[in-house]
BALOBA-1460 file (C-alpha; in Angstrom, 3 decimals):
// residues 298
<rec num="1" residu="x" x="2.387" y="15.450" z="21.482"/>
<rec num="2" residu="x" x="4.055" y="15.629" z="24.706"/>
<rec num="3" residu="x" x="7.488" y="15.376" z="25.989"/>
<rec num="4" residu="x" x="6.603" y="12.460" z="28.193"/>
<rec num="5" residu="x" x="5.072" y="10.723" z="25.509"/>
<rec num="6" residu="x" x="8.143" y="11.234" z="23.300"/>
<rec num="7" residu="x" x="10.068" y="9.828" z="26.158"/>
<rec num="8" residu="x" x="8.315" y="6.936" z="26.096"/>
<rec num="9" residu="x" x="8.616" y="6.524" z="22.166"/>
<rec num="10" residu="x" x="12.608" y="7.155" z="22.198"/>
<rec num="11" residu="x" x="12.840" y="4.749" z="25.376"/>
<rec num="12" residu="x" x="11.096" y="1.602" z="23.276"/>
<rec num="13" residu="x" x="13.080" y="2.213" z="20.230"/>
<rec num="14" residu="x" x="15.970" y="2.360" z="21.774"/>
<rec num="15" residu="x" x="15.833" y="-1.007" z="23.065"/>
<rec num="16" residu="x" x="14.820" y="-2.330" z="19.502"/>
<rec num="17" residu="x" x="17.626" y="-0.582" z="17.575"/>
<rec num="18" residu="x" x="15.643" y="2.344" z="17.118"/>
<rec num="19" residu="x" x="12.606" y="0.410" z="15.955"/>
<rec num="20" residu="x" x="9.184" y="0.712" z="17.176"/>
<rec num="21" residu="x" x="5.722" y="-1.070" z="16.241"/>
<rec num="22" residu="x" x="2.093" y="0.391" z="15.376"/>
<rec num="23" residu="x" x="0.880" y="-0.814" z="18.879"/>
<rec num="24" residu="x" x="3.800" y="0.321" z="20.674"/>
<rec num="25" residu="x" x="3.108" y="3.801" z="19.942"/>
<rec num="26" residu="x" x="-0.489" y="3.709" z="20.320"/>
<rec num="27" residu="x" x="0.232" y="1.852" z="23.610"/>
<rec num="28" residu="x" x="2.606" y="5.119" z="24.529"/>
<rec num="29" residu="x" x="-0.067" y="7.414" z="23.827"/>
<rec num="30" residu="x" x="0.618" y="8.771" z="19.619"/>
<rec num="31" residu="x" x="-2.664" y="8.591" z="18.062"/>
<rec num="32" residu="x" x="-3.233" y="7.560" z="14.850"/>
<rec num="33" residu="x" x="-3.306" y="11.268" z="13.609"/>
<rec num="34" residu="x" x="0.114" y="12.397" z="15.113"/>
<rec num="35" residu="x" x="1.714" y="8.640" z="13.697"/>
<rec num="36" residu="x" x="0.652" y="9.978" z="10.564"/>
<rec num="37" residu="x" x="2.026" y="13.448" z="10.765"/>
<rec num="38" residu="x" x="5.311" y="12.155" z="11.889"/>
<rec num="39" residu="x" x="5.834" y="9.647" z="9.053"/>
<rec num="40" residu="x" x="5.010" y="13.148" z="6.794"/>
<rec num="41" residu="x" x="7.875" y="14.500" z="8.558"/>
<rec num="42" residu="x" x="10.301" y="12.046" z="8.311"/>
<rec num="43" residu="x" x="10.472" y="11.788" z="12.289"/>
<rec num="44" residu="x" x="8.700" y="8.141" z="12.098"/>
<rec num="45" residu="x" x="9.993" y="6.133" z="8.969"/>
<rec num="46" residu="x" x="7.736" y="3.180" z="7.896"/>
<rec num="47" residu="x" x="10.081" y="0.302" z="7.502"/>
<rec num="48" residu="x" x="7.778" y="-2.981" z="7.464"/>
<rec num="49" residu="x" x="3.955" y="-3.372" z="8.152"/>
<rec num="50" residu="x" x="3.338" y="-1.532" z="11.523"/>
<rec num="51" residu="x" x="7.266" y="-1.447" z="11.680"/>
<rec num="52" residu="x" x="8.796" y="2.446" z="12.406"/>
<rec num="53" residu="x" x="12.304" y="4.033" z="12.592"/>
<rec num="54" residu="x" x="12.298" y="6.717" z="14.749"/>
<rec num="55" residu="x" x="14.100" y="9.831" z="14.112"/>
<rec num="56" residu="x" x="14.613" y="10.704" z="11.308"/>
<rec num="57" residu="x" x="17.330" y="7.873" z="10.340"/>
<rec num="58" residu="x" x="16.953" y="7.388" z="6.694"/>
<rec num="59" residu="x" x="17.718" y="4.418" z="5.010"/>
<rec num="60" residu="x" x="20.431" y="4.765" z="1.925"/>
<rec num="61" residu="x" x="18.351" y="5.262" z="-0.663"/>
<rec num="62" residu="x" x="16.444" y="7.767" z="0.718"/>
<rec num="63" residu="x" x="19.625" y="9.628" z="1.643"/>
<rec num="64" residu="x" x="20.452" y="9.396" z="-2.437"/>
<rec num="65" residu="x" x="16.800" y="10.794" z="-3.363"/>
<rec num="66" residu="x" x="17.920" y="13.825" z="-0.731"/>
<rec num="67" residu="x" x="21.008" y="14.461" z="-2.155"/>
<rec num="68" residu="x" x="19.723" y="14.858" z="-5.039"/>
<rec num="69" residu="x" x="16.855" y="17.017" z="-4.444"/>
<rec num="70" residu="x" x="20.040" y="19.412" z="-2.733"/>
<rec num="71" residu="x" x="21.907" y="19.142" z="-5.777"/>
<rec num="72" residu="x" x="19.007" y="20.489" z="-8.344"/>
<rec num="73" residu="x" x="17.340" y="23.076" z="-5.906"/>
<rec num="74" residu="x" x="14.395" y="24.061" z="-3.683"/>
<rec num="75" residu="x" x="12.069" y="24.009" z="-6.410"/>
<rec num="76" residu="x" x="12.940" y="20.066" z="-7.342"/>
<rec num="77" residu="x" x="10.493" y="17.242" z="-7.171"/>
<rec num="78" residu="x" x="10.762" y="13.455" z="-6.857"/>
<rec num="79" residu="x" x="9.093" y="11.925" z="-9.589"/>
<rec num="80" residu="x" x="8.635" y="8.805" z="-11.567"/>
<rec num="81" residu="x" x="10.499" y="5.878" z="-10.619"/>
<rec num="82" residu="x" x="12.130" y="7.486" z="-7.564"/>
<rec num="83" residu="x" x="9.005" y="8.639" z="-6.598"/>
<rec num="84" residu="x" x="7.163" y="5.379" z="-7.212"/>
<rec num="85" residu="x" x="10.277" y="3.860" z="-4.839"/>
<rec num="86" residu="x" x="9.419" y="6.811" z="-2.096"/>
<rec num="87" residu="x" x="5.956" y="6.228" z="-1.785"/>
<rec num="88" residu="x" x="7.343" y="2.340" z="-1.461"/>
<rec num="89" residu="x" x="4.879" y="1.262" z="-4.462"/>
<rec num="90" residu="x" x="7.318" y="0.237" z="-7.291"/>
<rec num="91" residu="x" x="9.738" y="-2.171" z="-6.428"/>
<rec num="92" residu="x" x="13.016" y="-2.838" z="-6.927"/>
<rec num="93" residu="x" x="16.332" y="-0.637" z="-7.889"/>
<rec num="94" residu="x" x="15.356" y="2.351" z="-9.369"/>
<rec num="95" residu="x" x="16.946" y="5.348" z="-11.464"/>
<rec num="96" residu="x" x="17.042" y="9.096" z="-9.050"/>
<rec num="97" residu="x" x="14.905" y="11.076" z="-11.052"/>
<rec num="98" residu="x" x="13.545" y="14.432" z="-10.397"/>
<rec num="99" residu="x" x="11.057" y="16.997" z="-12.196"/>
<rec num="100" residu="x" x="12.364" y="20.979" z="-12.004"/>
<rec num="101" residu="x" x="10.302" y="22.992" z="-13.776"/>
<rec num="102" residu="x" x="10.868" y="24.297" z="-17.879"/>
<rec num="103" residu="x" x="13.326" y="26.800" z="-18.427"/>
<rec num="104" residu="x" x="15.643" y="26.334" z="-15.741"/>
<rec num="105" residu="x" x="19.783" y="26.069" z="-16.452"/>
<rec num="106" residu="x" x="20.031" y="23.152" z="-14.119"/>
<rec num="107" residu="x" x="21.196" y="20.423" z="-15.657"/>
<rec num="108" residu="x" x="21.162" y="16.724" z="-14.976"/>
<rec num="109" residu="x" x="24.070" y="14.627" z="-13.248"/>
<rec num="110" residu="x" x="25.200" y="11.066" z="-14.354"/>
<rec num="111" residu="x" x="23.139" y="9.729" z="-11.190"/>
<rec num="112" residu="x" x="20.258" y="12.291" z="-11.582"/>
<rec num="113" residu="x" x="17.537" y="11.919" z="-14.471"/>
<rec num="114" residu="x" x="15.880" y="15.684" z="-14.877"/>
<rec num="115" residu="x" x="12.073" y="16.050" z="-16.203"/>
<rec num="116" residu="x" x="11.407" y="19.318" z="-17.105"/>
<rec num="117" residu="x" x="7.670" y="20.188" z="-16.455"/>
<rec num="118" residu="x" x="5.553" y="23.082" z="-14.206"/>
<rec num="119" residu="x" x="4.085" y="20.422" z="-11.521"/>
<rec num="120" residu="x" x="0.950" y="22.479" z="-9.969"/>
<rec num="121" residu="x" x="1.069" y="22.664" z="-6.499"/>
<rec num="122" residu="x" x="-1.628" y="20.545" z="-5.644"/>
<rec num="123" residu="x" x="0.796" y="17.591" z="-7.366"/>
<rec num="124" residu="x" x="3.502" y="17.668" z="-4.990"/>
<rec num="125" residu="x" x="3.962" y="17.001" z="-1.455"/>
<rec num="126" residu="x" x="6.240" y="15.808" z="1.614"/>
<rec num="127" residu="x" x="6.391" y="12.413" z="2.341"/>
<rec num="128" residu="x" x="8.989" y="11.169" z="5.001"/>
<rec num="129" residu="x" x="10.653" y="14.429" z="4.884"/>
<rec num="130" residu="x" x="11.053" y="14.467" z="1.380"/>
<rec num="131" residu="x" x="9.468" y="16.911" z="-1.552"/>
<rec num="132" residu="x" x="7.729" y="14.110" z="-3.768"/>
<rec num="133" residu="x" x="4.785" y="14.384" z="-6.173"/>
<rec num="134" residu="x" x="1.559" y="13.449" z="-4.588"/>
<rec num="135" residu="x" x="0.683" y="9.385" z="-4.950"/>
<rec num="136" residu="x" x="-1.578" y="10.463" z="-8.218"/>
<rec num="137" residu="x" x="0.423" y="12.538" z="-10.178"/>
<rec num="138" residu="x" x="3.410" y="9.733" z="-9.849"/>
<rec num="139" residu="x" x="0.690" y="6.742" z="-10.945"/>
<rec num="140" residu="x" x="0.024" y="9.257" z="-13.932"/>
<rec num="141" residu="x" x="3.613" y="9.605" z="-14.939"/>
<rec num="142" residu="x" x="4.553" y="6.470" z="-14.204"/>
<rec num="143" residu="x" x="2.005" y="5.128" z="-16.560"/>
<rec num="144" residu="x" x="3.679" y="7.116" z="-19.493"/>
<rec num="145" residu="x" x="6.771" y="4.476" z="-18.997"/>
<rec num="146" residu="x" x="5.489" y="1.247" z="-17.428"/>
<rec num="147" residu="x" x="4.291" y="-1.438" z="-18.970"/>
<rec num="148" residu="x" x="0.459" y="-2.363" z="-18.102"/>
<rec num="149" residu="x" x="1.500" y="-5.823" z="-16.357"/>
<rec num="150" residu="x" x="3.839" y="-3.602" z="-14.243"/>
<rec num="151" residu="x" x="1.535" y="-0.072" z="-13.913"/>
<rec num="152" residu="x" x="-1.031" y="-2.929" z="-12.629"/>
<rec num="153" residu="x" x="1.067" y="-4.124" z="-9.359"/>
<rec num="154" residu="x" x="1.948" y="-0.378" z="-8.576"/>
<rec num="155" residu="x" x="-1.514" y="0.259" z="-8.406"/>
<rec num="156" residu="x" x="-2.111" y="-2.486" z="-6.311"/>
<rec num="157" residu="x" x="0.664" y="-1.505" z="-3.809"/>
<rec num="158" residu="x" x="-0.929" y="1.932" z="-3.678"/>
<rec num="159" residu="x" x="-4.512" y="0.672" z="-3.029"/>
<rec num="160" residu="x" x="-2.722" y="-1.733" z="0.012"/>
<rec num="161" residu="x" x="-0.102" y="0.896" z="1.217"/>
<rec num="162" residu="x" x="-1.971" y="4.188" z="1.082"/>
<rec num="163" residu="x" x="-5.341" y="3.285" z="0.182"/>
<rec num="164" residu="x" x="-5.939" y="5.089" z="-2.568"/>
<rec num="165" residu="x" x="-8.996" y="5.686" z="-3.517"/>
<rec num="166" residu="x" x="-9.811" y="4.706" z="-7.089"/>
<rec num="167" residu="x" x="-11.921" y="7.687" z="-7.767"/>
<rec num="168" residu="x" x="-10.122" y="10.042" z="-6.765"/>
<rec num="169" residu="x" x="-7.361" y="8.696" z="-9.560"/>
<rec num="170" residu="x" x="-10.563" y="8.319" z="-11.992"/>
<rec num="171" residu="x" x="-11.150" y="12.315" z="-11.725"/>
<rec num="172" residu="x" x="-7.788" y="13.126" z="-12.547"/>
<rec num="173" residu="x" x="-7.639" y="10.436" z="-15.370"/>
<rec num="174" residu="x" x="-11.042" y="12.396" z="-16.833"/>
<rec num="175" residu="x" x="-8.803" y="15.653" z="-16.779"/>
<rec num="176" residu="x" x="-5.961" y="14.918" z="-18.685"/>
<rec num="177" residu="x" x="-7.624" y="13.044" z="-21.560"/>
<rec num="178" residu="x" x="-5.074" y="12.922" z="-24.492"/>
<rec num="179" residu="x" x="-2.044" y="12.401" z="-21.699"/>
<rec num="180" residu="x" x="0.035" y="9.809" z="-23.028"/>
<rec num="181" residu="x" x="-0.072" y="6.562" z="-20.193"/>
<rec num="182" residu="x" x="-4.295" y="6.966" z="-19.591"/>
<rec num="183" residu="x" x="-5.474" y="4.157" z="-21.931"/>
<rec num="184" residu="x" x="-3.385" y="2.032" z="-19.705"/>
<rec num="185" residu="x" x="-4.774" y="3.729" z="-16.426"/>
<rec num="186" residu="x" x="-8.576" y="3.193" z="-17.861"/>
<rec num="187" residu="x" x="-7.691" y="-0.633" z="-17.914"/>
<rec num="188" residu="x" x="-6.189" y="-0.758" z="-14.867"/>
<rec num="189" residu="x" x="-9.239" y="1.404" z="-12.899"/>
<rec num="190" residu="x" x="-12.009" y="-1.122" z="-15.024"/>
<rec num="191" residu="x" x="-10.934" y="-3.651" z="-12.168"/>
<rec num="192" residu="x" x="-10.529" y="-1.563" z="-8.963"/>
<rec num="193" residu="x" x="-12.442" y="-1.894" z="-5.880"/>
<rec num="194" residu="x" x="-12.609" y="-0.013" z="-2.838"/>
<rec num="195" residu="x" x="-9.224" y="-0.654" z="-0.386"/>
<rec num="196" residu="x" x="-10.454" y="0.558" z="2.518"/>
<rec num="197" residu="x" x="-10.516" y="-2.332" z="4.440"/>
<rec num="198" residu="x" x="-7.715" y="-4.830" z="2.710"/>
<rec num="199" residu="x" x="-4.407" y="-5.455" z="4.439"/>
<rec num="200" residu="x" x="-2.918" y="-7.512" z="1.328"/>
<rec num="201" residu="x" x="-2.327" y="-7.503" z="-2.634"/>
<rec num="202" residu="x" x="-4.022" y="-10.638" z="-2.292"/>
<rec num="203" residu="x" x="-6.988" y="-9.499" z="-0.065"/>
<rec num="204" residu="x" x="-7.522" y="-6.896" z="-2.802"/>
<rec num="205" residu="x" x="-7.510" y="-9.581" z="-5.830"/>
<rec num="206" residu="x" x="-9.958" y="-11.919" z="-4.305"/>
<rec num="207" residu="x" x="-12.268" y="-8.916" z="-3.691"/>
<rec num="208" residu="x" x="-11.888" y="-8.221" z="-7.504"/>
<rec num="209" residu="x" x="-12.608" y="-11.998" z="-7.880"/>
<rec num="210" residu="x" x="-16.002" y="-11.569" z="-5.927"/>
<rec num="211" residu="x" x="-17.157" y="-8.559" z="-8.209"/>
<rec num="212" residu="x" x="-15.863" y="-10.177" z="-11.651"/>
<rec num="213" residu="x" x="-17.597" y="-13.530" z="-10.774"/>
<rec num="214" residu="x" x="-21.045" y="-11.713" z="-9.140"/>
<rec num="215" residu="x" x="-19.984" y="-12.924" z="-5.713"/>
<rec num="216" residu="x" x="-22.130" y="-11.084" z="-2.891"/>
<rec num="217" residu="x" x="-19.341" y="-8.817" z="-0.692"/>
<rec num="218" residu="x" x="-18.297" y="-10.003" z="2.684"/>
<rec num="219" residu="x" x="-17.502" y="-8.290" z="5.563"/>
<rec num="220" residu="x" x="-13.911" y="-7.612" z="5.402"/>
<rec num="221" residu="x" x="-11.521" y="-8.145" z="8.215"/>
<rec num="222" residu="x" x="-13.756" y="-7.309" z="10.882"/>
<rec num="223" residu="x" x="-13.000" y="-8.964" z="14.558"/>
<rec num="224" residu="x" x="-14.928" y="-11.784" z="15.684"/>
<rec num="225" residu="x" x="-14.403" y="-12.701" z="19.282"/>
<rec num="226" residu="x" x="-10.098" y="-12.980" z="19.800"/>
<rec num="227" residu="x" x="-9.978" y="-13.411" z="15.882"/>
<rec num="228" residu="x" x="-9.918" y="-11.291" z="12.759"/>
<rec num="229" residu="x" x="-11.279" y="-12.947" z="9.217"/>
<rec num="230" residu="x" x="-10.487" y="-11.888" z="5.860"/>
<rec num="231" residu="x" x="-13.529" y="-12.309" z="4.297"/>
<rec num="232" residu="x" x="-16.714" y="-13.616" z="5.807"/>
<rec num="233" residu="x" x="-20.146" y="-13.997" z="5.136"/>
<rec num="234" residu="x" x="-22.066" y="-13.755" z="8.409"/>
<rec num="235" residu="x" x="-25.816" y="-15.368" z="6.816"/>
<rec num="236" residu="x" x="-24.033" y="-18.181" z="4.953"/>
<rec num="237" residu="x" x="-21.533" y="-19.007" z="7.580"/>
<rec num="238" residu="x" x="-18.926" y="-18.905" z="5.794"/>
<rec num="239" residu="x" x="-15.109" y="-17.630" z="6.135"/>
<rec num="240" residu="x" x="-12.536" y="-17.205" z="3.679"/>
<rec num="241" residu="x" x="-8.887" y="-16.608" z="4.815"/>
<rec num="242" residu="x" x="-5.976" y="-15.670" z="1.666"/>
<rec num="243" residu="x" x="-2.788" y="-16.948" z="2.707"/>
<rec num="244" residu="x" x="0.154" y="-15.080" z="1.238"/>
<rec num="245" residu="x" x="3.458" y="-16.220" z="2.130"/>
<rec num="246" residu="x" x="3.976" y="-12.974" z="4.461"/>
<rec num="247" residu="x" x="2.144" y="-13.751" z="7.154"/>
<rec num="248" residu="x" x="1.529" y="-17.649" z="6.657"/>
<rec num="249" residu="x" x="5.271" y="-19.483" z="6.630"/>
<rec num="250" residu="x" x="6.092" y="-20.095" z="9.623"/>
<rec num="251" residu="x" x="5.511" y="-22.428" z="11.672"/>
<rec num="252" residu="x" x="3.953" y="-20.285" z="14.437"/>
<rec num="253" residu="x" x="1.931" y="-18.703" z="11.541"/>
<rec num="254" residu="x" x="0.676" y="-21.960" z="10.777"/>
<rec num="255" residu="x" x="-0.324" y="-23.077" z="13.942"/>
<rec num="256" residu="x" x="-2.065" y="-19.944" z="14.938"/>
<rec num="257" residu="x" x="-3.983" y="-20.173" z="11.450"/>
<rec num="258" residu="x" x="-4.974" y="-24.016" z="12.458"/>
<rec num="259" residu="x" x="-5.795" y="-22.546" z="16.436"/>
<rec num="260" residu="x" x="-8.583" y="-19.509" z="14.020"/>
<rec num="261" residu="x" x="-9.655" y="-22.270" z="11.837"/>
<rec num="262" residu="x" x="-10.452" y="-24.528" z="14.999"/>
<rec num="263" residu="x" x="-12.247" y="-21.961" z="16.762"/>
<rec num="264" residu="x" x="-14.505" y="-20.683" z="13.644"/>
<rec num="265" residu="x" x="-15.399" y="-24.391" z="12.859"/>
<rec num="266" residu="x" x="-16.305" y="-24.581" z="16.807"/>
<rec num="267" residu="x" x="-18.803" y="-22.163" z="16.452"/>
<rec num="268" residu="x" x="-20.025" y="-23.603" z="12.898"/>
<rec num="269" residu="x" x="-18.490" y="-21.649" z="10.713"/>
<rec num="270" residu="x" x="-17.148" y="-23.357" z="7.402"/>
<rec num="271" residu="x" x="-13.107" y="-22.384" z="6.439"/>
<rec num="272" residu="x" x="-11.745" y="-21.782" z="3.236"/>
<rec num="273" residu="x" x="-8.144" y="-20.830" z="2.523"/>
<rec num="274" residu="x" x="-6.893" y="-19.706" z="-0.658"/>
<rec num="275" residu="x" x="-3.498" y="-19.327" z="-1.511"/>
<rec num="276" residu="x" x="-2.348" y="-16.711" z="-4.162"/>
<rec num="277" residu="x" x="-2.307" y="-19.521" z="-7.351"/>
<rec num="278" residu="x" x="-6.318" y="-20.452" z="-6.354"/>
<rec num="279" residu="x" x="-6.951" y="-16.555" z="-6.346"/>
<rec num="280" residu="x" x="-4.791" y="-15.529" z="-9.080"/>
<rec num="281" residu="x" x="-4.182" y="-18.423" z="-11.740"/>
<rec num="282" residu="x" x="-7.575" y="-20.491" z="-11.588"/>
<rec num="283" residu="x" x="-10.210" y="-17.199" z="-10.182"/>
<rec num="284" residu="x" x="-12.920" y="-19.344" z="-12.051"/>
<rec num="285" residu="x" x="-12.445" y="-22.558" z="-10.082"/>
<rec num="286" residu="x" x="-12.109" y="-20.643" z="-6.695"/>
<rec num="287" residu="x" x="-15.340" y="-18.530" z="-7.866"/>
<rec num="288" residu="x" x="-17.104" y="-21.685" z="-7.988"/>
<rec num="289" residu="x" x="-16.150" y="-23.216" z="-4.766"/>
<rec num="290" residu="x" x="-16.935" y="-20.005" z="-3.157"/>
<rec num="291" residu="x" x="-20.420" y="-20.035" z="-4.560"/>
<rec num="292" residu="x" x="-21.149" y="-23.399" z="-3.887"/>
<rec num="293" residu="x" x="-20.080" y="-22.894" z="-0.663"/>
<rec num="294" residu="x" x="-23.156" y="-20.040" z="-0.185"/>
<rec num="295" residu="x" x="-25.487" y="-21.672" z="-2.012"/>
<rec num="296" residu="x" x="-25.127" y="-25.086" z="0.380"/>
<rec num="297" residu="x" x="-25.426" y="-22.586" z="3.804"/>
<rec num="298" residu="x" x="-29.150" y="-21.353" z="2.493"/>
């Protein structure tokens, strides 16, 4: 990337307290390659959805979690629950904990939890500038010490953050047979579907809905003239838009989602929205509505 185009970057964030959006840097000239390889660097620090800090300012937890990877050497690794809170899929405050491998004087500090265990290389990696275990080896661990309810919502986040591809997991699972934690993976992979295309926890859960209740699969937010559906069905005529409370509070959220809903019914499309209770706490009732809704557009 070039200096001009770094210019650029610097110039924006600078005006937005060093902030910068998804589309401002594509707008710059960073492709979607390089915005990758500078979050890996720590240069570009994902703060929100399509929300960057730029230069690698880190926020204070993150300065903890390198502190302590000073404090117990080069060869120390993020892992469990601080590296759950790095990769931004488990929520919440969170105890610094690192794995150094067996054998090893080091001990831990009052702050720092040590793991002792011989990580293989292909389990550890950089992410925003710090040495972490890859996405997979921290769902494993983190499944040895999380309850299902919980291991089930960090799986989601990674499926909706990083995509994660449930096979990939799945392989690893079929490796380490025995490993305490994957009878609670197995249940949580029975449900998974492909996140390749979801932009929400929710999004995710009522594609699980679809396949638990035999539901055909929709296109998945794929632009259609100035908007973007969650779920449609292009034969049937029929739309489906989740509304989490993220991006459908406010006011101007709620008029643009009434402006989408006008123009789809213009062009005779029939609107559902579904907020996370229909999806989540009555998935039979919403299964049914959905399917009667197909059924009436043959």
């Amino acid at each position: 990337m070039n200096a001009s185009v770094m210019k650029k970057v610097r110039r924006v964030a600078e005006r937005q307290h060093g902030r910068i959006t998804w589309a401002e840097l594509r707008k710059a000239g960073v492709s979607e390659s390089q915005i990758r390889r500078l979050c890996g660097r720590g240069w570009l620090v994902r703060e929100h959805r399509g929300v960057y800090l730029v230069g690698h300012k880190q926020r204070p937890r993150e300065a903890t979690f390198a502190s302590a990877l000073l404090t117990m050497g080069d060869d120390a690794t993020l892992s469990f629950h601080a590296a759950g809170a790095q990769w931004e899929v488990l929520r919440g405050a969170v105890r610094t904990t690192v794995t150094i491998p067996p054998g090893t004087r080091r001990r831990g500090r009052p702050t720092i939890t040590v793991h002792r265990a011989e990580l293989p290389p292909e389990h550890v990696t950089i992410h925003r500038g710090l040495r972490v275990t890859t996405l997979v080896r921290t769902l494993l661990d983190l499944a040895a010490v999380l309850p299902l309810s919980r291991l089930e919502r960090v799986f989601e986040q990674a499926q909706v953050l990083h995509k994660l591809d449930p096979d990939e997991l799945a392989a690893e699972v079929l490796c380490r047979r025995g490993y305490r934690g994957t009878p609670n993976l197995r249940a949580v992979l029975e449900g998974a579907v492909d996140p390749a295309a979801v932009a929400s926890v929710l999004e995710l859960r009522f594609l699980r809905l679809c396949d638990a209740y035999g539901i055909p699969r929709p296109l998945v937010n794929e632009p259609l003239g100035p908007w973007v559906p969650d779920f449609r069905w292009p034969g049937a005529w029929l739309v489906v838009e989740t509304d989490g409370k993220a991006f459908h509070a406010t006011a101007a959220q709620r008029r643009r989602d009434a402006e989408k809903d006008a123009w789809l019914r213009e062009r005779g499309y029939t609107v559902i929205r579904l907020s996370w209770s229909d999806v989540t706490r009555d998935p039979a009732a919403t299964a049914a509505r959905i399917k009667a809704a197909l059924a009436g557009a043959r």
